[in-house]
N, C-alpha and C positions, 0 to 999 in steps of 0.2 A: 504494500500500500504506500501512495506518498508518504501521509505522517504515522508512524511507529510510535506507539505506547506499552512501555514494558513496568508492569508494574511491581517491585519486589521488596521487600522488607521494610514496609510503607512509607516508599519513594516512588515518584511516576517520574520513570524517566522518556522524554518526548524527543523524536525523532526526525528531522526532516529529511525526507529519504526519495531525493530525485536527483543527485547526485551530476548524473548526465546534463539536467540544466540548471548548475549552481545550484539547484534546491531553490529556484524561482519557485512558486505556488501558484498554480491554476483553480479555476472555481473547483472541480471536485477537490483539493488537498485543505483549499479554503472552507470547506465546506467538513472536511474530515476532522480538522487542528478546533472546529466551533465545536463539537458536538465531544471529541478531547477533554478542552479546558472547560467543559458541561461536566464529565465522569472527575474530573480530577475536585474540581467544586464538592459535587455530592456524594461522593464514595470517602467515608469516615474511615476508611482502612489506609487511606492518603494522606499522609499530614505533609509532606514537599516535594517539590515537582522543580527537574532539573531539563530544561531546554536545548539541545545541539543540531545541527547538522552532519549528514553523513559525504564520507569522504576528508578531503583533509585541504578543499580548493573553499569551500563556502559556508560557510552559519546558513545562509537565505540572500537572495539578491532580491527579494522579494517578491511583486504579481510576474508573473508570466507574462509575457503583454503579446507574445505573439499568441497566445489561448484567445487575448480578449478581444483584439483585432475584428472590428466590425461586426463586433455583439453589438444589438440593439439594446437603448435604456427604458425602461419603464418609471414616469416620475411617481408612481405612485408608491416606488419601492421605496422611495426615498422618507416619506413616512413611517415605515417598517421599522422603527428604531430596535427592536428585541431581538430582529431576526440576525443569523447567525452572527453574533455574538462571540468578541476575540479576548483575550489578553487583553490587545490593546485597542479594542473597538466596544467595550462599554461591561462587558461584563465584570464584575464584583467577584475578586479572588482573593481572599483572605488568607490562603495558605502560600506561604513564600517557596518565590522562584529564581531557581539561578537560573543564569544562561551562558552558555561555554559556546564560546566562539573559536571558531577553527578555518577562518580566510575570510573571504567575502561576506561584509555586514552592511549591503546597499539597499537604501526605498524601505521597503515594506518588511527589509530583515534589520535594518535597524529601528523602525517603531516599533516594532516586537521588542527588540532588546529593549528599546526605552520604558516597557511593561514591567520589566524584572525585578531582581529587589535586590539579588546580589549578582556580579558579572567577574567571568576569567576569559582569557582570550589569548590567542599565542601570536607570539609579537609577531608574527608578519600579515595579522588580520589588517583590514581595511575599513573603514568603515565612511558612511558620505549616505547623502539624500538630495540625488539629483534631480529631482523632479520637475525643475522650474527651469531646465535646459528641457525638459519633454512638453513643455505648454502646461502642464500641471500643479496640484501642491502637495508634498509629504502630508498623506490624511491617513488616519489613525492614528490621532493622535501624535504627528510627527510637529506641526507647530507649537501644540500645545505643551508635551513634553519637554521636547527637546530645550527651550527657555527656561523652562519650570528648574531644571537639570545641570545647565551651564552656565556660567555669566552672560548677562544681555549681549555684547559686544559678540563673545566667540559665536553664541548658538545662532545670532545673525548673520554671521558671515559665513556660516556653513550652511544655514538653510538658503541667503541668496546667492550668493554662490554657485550654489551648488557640487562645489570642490568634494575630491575626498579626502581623508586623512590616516594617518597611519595609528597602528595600536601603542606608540609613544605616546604620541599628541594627545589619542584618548585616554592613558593614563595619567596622564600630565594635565588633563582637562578633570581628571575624577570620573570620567561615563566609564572607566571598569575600575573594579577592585585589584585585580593584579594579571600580569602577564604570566605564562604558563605557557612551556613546552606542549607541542602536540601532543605527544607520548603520551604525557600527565597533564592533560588538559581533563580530561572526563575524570580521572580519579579524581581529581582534584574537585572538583564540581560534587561528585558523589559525596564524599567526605565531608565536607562543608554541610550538604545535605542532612547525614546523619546525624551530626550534632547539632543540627535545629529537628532535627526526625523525635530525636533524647528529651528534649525539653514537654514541658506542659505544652501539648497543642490546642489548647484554647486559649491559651495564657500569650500565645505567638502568635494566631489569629488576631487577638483585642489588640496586642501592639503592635501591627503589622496596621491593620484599621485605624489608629488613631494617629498614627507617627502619616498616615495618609490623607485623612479625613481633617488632621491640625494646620492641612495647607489652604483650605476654604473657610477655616472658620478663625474669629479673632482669640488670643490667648485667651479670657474668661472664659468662655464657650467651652473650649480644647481642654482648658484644665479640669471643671465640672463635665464633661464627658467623660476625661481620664479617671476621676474619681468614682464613679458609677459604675464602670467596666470592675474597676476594682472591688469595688463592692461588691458586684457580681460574682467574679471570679471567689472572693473567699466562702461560695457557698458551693462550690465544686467538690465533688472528691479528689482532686489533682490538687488542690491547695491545701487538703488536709495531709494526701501522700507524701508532698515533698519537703516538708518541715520533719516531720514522721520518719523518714527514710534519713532524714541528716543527722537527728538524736539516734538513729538505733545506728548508724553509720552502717548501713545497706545499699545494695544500687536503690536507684528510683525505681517504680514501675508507674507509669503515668496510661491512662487509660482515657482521657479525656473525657472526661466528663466530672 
């Protein structure tokens, strides 16, 4: 299938597996990665979800454009706000996601990444959103991100522009966490993984949610939510286990809920 879902010791690890065309996405793999990051949401046997492409040339170079080549529009689609539903086109994912980059991260593979929560990448990735050389604009969330993300100055000059950049520049900018050998680019990513896998995964959802939700709203609001969530949480069984587990000095066992 284009996008690959492997799921195993409650980690989903996501696939983009079209190799032959950089791992461009055409409506079926667009339509596959929706209904994805839908199981990855509702399946409670998931607590984090780790992003790659396959091969070792691309992350995603994003839409496929020779697929979409003289498809007709229907403006009433454009109303459909709910329908297939991304990462980075509107759906609500509370479970944190890395994304491991492995070459090519252009258009629509890097508003994906700009979805993520934590990022590795192997220095000879690339990354850019040229779309305003194609008559277009990085949508999904590629304006609104990408400033949200970087300093006003850089994230404008790469969105008009439309240049690309190297995985230097993007670590020197903050849009990843660290550089990472091909080799160990996926362990690396997995690992990371685990150790938010370990943790209370409700307790990572509410701070995932609010460290998100504290960029629309003003500090009074964001603090009195913070505190709520909290209050919340000490009525879980995971906040009685992990005080519990530090006195008897035992691993955790967190069960979310």
């Amino acid at each position: 299938m284009a996008i690959d879902l492997e799921i195993k010791d409650q980690i989903a690890l996501v696939t983009i597996n079209r190799p032959e065309r950089m791992n461009a996405m055409d409506a079926d793999a667009y339509h596959r990665l929706s209904e994805i990051w839908q199981e990855i949401r509702d399946n409670r046997d998931i607590r984090v979800s780790v992003i790659t492409g396959a091969g070792d040339k691309a992350f995603s170079t994003g839409a496929d454009l020779k697929s979409f080549l003289g498809n007709s529009t229907d403006l009433g689609d454009f109303w459909l706000t709910q329908r297939g539903q991304l990462l980075n086109r509107g759906i609500e994912m509370w479970k944190p996601v890395i994304g491991a980059v492995n070459g090519y991260c252009l258009g629509g593979g890097l508003t994906l990444l700009l979805a993520t929560d934590i990022r590795f990448a192997t220095p000879g990735a690339t990354f850019g959103l040229s779309e305003v050389r194609r008559g277009v604009l990085p949508g999904n969330g590629g304006t609104q991100r990408l400033i949200a993300q970087l300093p006003h100055a850089i994230a404008m000059e790469a969105l008009l522009t439309g240049e690309s950049f190297d995985a230097e520049t993007a670590l020197r900018w903050g849009l990843v966490n660290r550089l990472v050998e091909h080799e160990d680019l996926l362990e690396t990513a997995l690992t990371t993984a685990r150790r938010i896998r370990d943790n209370a995964p409700l307790a990572v959802q509410a701070t995932k949610e609010l460290a998100l939700r504290s960029r629309d709203v003003d500090l009074p609001t964001g603090l009195r939510l913070e505190e709520s969530l909290l209050k919340l949480l000490r009525y879980t069984k995971d906040a009685v286990e992990g005080p519990r587990a530090f006195a008897e000095k035992r691993d955790v066992e967190f069960v979310g809920e």
